[in-house]
N, CA and C of each residue as an Amber inpcrd file, in Angstrom:
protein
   606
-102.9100000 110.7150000 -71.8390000-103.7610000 109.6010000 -71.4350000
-103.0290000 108.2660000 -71.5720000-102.4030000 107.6880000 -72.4090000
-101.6220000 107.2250000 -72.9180000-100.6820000 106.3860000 -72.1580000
 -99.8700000 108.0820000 -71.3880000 -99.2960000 107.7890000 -70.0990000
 -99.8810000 106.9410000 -69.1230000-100.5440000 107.6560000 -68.4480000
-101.0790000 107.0850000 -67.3880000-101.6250000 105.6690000 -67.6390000
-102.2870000 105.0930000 -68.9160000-103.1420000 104.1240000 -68.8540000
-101.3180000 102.8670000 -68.6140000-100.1670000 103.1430000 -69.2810000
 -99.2000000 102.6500000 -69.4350000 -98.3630000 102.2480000 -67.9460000
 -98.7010000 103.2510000 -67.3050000 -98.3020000 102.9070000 -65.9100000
 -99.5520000 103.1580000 -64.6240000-100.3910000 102.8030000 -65.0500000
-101.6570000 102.4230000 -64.7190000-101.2550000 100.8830000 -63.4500000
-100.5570000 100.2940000 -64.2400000-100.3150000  98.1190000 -63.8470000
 -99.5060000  98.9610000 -62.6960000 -98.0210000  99.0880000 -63.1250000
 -97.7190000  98.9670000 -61.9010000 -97.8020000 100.0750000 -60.7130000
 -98.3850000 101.1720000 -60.7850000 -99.0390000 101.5990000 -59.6080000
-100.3590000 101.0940000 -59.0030000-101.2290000 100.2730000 -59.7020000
-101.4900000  99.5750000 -58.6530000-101.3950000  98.0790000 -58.2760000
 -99.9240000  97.8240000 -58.4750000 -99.3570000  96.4110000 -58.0040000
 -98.4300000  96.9150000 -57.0180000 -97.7690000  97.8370000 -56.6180000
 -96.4400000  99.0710000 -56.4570000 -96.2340000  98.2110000 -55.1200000
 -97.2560000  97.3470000 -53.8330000 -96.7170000  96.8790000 -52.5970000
 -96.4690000  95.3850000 -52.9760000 -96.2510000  95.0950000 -54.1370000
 -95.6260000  93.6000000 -54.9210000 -94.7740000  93.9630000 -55.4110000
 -93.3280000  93.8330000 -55.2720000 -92.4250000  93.7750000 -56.6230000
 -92.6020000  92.5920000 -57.5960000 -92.9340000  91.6440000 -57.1130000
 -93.0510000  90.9040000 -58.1140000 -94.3280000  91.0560000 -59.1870000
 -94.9870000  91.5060000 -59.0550000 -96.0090000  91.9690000 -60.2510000
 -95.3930000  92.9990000 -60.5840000 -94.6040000  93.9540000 -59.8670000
 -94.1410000  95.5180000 -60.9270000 -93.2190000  94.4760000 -61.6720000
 -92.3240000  93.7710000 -61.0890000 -91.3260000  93.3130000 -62.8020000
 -92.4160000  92.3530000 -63.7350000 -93.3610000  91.8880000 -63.3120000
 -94.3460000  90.8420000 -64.4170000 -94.5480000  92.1040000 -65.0820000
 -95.4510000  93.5320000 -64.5060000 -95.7430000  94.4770000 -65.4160000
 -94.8420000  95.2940000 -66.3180000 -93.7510000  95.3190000 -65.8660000
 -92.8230000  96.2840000 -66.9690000 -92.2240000  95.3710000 -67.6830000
 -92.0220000  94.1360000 -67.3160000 -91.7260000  93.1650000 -68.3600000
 -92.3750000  93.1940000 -69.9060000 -94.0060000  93.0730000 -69.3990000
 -95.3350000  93.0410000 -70.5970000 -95.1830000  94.6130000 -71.4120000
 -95.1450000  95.6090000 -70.1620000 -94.7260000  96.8440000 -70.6510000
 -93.6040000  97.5610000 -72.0210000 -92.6390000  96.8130000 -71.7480000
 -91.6190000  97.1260000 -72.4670000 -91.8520000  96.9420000 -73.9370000
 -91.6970000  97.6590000 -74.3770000 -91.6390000  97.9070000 -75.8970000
 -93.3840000  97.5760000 -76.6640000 -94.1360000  97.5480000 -75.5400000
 -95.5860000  97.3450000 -75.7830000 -96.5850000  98.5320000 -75.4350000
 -97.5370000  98.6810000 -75.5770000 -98.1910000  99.8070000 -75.2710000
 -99.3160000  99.4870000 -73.9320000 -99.9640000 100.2490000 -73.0820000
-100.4530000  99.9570000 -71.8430000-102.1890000  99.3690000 -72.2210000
-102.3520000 100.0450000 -73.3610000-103.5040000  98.9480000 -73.7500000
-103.4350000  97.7800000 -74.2940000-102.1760000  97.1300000 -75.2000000
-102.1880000  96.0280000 -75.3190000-101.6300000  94.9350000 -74.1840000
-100.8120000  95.7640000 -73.2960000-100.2970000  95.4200000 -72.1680000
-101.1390000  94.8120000 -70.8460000-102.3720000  95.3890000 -70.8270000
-103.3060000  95.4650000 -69.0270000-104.0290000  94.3050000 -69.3380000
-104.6800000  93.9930000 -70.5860000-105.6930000  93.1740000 -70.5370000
-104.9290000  91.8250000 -69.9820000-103.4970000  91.2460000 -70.8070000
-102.5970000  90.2860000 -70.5760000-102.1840000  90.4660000 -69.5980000
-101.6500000  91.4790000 -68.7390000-101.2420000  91.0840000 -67.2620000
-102.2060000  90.7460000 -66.3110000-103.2940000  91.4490000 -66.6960000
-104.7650000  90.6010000 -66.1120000-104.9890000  89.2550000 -66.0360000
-104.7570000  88.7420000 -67.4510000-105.2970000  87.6420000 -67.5180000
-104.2930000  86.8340000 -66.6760000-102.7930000  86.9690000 -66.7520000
-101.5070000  86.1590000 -66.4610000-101.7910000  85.9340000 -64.4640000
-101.9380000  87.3310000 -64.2170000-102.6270000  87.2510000 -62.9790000
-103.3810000  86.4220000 -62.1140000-104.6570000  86.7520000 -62.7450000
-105.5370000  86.1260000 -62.3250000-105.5850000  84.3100000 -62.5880000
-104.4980000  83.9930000 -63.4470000-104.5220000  82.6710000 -63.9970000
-103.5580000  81.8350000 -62.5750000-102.2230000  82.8330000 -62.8490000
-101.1820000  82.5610000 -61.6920000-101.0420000  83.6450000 -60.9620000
-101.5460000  83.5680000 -59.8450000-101.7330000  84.9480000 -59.2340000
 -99.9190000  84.8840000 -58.0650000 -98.8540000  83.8070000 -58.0460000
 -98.3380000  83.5820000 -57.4320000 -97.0370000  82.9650000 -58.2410000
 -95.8620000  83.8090000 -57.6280000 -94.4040000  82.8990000 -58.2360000
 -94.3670000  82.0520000 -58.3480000 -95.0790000  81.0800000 -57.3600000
 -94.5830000  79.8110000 -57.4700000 -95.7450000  78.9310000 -58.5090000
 -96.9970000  79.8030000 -58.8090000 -97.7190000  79.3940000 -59.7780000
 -97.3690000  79.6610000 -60.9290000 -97.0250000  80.8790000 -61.1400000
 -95.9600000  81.4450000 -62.4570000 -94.8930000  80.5210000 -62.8030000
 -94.1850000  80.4830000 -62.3680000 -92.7260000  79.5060000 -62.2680000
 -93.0060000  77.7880000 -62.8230000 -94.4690000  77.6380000 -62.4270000
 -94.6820000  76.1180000 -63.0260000 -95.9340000  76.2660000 -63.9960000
 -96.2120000  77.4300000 -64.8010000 -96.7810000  77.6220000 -65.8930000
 -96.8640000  76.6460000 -67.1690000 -98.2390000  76.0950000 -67.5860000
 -97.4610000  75.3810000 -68.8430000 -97.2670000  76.3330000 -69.7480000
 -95.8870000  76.0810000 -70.4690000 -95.5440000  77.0210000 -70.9010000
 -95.9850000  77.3890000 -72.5630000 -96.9570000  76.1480000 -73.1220000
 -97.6150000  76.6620000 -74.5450000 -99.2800000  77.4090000 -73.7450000
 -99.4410000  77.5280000 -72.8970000-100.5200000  78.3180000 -72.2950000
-100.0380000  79.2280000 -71.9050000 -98.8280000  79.8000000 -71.3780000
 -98.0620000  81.3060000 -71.1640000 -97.8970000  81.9630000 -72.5110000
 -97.1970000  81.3850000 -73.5810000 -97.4150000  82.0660000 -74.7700000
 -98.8130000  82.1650000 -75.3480000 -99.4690000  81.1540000 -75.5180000
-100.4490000  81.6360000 -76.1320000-101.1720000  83.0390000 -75.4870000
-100.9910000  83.1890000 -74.1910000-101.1520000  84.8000000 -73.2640000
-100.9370000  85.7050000 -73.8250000 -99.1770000  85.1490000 -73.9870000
 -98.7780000  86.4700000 -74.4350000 -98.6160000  86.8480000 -76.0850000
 -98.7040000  85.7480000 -76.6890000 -98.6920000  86.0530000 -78.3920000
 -99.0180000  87.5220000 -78.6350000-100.4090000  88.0360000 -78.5410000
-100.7760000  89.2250000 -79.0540000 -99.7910000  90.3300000 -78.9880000
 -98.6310000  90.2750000 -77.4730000 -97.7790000  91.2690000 -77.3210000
 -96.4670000  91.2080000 -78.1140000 -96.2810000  89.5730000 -79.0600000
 -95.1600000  89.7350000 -79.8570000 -94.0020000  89.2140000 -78.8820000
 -92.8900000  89.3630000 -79.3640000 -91.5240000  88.1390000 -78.8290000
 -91.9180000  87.5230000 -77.1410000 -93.0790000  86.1520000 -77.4060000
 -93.8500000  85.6560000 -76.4080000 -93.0620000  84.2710000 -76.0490000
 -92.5390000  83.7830000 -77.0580000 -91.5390000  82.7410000 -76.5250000
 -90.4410000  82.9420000 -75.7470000 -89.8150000  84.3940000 -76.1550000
 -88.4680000  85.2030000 -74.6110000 -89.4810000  85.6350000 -73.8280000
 -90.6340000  86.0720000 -73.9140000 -90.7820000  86.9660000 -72.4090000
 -91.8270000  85.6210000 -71.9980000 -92.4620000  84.5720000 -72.4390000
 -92.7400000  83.1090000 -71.6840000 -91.6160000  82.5570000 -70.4890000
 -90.1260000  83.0380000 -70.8970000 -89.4250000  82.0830000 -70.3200000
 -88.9980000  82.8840000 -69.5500000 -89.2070000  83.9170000 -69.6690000
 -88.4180000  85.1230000 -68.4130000 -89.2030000  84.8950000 -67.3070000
 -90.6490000  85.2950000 -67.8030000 -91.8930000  85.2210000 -66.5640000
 -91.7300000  84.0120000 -65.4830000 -91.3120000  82.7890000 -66.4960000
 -90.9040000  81.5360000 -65.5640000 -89.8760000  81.9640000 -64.8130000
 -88.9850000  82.2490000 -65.1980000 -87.6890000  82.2090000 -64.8020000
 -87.1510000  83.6680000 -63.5200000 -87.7040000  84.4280000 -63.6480000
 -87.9780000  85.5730000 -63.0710000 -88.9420000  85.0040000 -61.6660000
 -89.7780000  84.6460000 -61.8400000 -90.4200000  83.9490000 -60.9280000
 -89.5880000  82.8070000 -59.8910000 -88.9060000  82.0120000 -60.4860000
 -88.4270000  81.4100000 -59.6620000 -87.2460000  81.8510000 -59.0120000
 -86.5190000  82.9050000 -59.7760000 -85.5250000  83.2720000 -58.6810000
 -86.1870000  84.0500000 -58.0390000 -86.9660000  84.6390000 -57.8420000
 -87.5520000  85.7150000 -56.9300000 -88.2010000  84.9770000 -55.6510000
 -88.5410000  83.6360000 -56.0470000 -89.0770000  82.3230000 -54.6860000
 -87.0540000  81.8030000 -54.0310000 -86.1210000  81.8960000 -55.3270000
 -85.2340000  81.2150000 -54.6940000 -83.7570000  82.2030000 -53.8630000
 -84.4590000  83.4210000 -54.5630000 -83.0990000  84.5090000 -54.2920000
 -84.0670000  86.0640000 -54.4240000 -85.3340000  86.0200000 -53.3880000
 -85.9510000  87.7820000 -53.6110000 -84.9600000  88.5930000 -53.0760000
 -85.9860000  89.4720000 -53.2390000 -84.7380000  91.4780000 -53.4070000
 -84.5800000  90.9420000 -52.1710000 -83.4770000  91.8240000 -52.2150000
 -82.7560000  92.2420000 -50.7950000 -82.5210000  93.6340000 -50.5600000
 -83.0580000  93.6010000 -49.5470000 -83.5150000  95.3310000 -49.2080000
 -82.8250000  96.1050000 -48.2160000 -82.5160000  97.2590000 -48.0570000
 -81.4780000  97.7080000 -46.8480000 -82.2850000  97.6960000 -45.8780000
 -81.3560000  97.6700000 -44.6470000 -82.3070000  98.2340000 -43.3780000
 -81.3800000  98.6690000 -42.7990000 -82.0240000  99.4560000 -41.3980000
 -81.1910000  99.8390000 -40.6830000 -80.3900000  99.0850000 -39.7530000
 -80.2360000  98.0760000 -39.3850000 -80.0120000  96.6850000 -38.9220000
 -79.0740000  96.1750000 -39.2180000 -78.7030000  96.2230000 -41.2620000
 -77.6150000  95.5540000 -41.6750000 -78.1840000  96.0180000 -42.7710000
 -76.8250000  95.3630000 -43.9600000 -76.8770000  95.9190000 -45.1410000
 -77.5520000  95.3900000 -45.8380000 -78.4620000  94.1480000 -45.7110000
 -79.3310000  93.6790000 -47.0660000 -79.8520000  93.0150000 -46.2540000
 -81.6380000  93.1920000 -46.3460000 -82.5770000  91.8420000 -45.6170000
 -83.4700000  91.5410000 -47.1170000 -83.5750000  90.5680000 -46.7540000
 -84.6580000  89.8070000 -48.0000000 -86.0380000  89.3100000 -47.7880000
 -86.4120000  89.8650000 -48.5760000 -87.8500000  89.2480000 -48.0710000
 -88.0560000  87.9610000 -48.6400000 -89.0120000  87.2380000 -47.3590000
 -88.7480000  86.0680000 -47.4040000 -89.6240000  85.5380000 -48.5040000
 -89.7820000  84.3980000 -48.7820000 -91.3440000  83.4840000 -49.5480000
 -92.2080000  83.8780000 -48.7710000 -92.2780000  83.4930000 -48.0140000
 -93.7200000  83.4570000 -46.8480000 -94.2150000  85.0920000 -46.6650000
 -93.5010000  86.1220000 -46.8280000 -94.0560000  87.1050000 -47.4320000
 -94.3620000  87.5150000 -48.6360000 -93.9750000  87.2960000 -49.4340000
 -94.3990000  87.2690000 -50.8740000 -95.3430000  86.1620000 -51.3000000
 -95.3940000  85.3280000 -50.9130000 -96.3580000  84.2760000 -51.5130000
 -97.5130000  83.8680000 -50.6800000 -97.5440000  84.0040000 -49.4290000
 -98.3690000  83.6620000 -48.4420000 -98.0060000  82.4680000 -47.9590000
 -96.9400000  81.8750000 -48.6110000 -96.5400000  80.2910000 -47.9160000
 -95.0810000  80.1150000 -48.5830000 -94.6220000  79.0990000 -47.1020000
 -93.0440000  79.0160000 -47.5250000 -92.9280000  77.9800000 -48.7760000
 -91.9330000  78.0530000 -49.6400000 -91.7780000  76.8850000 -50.1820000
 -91.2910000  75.9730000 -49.5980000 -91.4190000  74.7440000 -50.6040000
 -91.2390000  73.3980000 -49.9340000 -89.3830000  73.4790000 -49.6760000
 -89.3540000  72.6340000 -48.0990000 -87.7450000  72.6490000 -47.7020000
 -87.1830000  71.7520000 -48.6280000 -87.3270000  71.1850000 -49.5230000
 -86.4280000  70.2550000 -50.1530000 -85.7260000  71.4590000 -51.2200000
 -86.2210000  72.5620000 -51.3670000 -85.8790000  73.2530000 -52.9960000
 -84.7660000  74.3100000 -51.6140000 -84.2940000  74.2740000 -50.4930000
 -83.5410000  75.2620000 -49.9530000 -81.8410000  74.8700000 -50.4260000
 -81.5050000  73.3130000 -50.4110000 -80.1790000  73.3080000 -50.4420000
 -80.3390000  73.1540000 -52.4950000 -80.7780000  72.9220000 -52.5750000
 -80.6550000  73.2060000 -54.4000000 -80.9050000  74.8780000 -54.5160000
 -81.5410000  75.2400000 -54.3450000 -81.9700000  77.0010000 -54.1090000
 -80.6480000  77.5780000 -54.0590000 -79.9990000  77.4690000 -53.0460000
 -78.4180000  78.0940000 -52.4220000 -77.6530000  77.8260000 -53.6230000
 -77.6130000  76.7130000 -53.7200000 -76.2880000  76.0540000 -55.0430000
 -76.8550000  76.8840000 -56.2750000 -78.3190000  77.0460000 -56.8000000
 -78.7040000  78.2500000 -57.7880000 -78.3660000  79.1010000 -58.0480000
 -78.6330000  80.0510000 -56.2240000 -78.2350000  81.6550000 -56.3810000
 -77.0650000  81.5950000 -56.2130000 -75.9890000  80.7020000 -55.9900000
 -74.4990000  80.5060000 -56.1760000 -74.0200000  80.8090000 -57.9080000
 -74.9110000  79.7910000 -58.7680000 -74.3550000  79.9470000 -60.0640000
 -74.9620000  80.9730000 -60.6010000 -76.4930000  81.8270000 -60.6220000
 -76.6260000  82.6310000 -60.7040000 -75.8170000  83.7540000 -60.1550000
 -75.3990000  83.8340000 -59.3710000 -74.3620000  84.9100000 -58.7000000
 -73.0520000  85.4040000 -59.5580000 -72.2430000  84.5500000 -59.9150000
 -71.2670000  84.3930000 -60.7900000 -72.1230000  84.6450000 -62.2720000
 -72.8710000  84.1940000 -62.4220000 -73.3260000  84.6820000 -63.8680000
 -73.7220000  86.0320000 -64.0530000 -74.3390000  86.2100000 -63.0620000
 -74.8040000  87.9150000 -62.8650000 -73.5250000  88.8050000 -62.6450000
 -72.6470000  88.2420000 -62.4870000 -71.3620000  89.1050000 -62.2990000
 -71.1310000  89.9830000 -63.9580000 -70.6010000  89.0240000 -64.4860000
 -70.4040000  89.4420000 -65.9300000 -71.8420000  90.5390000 -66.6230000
 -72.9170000  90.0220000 -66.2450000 -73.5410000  90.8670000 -66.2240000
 -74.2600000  92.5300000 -65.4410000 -73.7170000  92.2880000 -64.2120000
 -73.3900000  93.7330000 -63.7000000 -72.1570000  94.4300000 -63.9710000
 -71.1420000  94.0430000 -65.1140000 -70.3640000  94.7070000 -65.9000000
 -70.8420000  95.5700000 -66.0930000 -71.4660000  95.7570000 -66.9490000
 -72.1990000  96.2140000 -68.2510000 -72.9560000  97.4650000 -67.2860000
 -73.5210000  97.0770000 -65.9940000 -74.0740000  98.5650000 -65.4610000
 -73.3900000  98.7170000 -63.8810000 -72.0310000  98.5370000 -64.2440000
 -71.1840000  99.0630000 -62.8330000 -71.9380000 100.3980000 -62.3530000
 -71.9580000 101.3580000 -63.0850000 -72.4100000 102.9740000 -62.7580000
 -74.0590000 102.8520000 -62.5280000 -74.6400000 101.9250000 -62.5030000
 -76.1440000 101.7770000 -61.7430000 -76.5400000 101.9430000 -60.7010000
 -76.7040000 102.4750000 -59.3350000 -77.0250000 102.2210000 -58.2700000
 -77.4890000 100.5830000 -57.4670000 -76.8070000  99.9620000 -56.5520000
 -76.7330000  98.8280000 -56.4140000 -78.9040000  98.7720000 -55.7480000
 -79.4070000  98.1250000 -56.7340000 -81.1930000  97.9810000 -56.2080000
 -81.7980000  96.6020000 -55.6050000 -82.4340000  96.5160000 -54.7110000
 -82.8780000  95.0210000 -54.2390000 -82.5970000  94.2830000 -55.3230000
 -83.2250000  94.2730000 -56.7920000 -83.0890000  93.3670000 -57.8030000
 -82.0530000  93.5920000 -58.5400000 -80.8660000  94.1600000 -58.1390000
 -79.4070000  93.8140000 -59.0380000 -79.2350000  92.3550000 -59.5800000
 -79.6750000  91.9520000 -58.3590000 -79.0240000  90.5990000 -58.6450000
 -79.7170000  89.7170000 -59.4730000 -81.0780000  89.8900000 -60.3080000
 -81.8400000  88.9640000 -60.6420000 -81.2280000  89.0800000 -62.4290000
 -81.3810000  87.9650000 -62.8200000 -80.7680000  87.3690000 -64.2490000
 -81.7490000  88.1440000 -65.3870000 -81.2890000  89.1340000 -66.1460000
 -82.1810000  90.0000000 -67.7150000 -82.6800000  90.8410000 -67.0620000
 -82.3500000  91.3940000 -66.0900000 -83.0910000  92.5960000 -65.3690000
 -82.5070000  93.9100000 -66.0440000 -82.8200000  94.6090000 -67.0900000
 -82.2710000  96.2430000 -67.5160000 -82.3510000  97.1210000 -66.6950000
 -81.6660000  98.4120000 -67.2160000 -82.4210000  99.6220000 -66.9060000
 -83.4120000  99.8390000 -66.5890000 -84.3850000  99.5550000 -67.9240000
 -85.4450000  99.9960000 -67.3530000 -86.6250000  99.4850000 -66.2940000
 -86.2640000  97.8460000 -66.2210000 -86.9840000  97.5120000 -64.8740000
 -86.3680000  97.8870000 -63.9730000 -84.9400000  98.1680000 -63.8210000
 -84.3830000  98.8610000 -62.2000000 -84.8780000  99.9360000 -62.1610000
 -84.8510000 100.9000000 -63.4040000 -85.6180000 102.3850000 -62.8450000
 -87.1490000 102.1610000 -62.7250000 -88.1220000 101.1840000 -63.0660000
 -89.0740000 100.9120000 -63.2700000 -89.8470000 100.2240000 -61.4550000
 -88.7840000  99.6430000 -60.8580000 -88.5700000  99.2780000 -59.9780000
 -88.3860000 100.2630000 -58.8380000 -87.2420000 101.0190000 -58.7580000
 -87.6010000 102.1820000 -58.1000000 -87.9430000 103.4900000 -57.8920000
 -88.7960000 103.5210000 -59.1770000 -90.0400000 104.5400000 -58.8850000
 -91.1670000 103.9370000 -58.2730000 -91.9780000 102.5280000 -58.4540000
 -92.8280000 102.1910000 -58.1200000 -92.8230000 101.2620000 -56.8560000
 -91.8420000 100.1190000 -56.3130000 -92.1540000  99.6990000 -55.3600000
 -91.5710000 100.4810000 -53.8900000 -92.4440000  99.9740000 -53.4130000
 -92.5170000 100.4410000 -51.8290000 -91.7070000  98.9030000 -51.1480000
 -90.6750000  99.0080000 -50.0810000 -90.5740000  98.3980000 -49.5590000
 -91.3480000  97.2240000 -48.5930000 -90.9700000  96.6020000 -48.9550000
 -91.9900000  94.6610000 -48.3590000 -90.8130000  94.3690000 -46.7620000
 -89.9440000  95.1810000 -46.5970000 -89.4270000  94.6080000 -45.4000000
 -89.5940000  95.2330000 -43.9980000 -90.6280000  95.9800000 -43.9850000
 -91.1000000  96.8040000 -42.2190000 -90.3270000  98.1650000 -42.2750000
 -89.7590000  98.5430000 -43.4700000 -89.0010000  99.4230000 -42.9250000
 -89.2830000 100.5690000 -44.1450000 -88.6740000 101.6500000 -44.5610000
 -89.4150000 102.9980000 -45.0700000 -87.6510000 102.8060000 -46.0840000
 -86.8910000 101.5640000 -46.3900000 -85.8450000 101.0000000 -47.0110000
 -85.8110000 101.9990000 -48.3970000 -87.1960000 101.7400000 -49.2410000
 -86.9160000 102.5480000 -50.6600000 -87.9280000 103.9190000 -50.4350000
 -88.2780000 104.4510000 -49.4560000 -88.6920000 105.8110000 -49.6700000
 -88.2800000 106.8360000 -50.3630000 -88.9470000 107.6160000 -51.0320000
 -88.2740000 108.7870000 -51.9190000 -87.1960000 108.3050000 -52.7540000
 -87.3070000 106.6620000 -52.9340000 -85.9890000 106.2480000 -54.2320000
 -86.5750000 107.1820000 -55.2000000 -87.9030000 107.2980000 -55.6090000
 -88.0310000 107.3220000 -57.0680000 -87.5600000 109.1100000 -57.5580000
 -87.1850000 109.8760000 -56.2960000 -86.7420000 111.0730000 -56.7250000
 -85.3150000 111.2270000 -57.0530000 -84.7840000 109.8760000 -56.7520000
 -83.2350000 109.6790000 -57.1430000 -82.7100000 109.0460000 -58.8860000
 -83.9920000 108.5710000 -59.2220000 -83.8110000 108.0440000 -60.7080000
 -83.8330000 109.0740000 -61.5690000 -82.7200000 108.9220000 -62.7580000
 -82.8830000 109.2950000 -63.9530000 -83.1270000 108.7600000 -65.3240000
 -84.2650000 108.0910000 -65.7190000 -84.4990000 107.3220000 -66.8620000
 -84.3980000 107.8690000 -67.7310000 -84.0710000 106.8150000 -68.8090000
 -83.5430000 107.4330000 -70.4330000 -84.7520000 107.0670000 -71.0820000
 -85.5810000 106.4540000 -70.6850000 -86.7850000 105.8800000 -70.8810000
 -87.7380000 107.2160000 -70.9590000 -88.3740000 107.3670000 -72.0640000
 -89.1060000 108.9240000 -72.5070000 -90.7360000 108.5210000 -71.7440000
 -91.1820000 107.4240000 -71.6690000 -92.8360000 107.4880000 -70.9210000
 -92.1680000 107.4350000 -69.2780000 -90.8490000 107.0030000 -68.8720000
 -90.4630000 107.3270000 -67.1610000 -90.4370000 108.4550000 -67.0690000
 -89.6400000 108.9830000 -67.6790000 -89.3930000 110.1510000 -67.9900000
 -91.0850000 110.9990000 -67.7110000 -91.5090000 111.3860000 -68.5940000
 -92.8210000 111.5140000 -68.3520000 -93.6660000 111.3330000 -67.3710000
 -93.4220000 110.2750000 -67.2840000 -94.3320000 109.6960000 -65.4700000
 -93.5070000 110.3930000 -64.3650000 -92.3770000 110.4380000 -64.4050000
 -91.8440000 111.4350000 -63.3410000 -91.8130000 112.7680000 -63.4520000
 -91.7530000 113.5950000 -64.5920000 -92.2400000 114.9600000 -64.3090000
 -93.9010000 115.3160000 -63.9760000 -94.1330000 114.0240000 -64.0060000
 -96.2160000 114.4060000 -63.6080000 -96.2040000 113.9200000 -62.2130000
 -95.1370000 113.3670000 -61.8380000 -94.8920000 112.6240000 -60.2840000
 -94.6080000 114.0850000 -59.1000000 -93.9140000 114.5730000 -60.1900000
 -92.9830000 115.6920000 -59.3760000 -93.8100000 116.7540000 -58.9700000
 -94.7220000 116.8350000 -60.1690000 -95.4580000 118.0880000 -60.1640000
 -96.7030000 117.9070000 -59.3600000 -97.2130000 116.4950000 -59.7130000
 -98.3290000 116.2140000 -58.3580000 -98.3760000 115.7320000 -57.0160000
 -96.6900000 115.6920000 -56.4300000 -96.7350000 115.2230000 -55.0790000
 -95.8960000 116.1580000 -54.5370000 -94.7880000 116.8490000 -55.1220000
 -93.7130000 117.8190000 -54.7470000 -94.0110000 118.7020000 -55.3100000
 -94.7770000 119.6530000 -55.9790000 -95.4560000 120.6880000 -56.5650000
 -94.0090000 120.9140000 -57.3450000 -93.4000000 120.3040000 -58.0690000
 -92.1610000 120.9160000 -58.5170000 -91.6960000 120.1350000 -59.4890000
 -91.4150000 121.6830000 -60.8960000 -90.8400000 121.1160000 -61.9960000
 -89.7510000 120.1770000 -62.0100000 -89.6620000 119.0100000 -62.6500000
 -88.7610000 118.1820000 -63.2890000 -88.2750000 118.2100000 -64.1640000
């Protein structure tokens, strides 16, 4: 039960990536009941990156206090948010090797043009910073969100088990039969995945 209530959030956020990383963010190292009520509330407060991203930020912790280290995951939620308005996944297609989905699909509205030539110069220094940090998981499979800044394991495998592609195209289908998490409740969620959609042990 346990299970399921734990990945409860992001199957049904799964056609947002950006709520599956808000949810496995809250997720991580927390349990799915202390977890749902707070992504609820964070939600419904900022239901949008670009509302997230300009959070005051002693009203984001006080959110998240109950879940414990609320001052790092306050500043991620910001920060996660705004690269995802200034640099979202980039997704394969058949077309070319990486399309991105834009703002105006993810948010329902473009952001303002003044934040495009500061935006670029961002995901520039973010780029180089993320380098040193895709060290560390050369042997990862390259995922729409490689590129985003504190992203682990377990939100990349968290990531593609649950989202569905946002770019017209069938891009992450059947990813999630390609993951192997070290993560013991993924783990879990995918042998109950296997067994209830592919009738077959994991």
């Amino acid at each position: 039960m346990s299970l399921f209530l734990s990945f409860w959030i992001p199957e049904s956020v799964r056609d947002d990536p950006w709520k599956v990383l808000i949810a496995v963010r809250l997720l991580n190292v927390t349990t799915g009941k202390a977890a749902i009520p707070v992504f609820c509330k964070i939600i419904f407060r900022w239901p949008t990156p670009q509302d997230l991203m300009n959070a005051p930020i002693d009203e984001l912790i006080e959110l998240l206090r109950p879940l414990g280290l609320y001052n790092k995951r306050a500043k991620w939620l910001r920060d996660i948010s705004k690269c995802y308005i200034e640099d979202p996944p980039r997704y394969l297609t058949s077309s070319g090797p990486l399309s991105t989905a834009s703002s105006s699909e993810t948010l329902g509205r473009s952001p303002p043009s003044q934040n495009e030539a500061a935006g670029e110069k961002r995901r520039q220094r973010r780029s180089n910073a993320s380098t040193k940090a895709c060290a560390t998981r050369q042997t990862y499979p390259t995922t729409p969100i490689s590129h985003f800044p504190g992203v682990g394991p377990y939100a990349l495998d968290s990531f593609r088990i649950f989202c569905k592609s946002v770019s017209g195209e069938d891009a992450m289908k059947d990813e999630w039969k390609r993951v192997m998490p070290s993560d013991k409740e993924l783990v879990g969620y995918l042998r109950w995945k296997w067994a209830a959609e592919e009738g077959k042990i994991w």
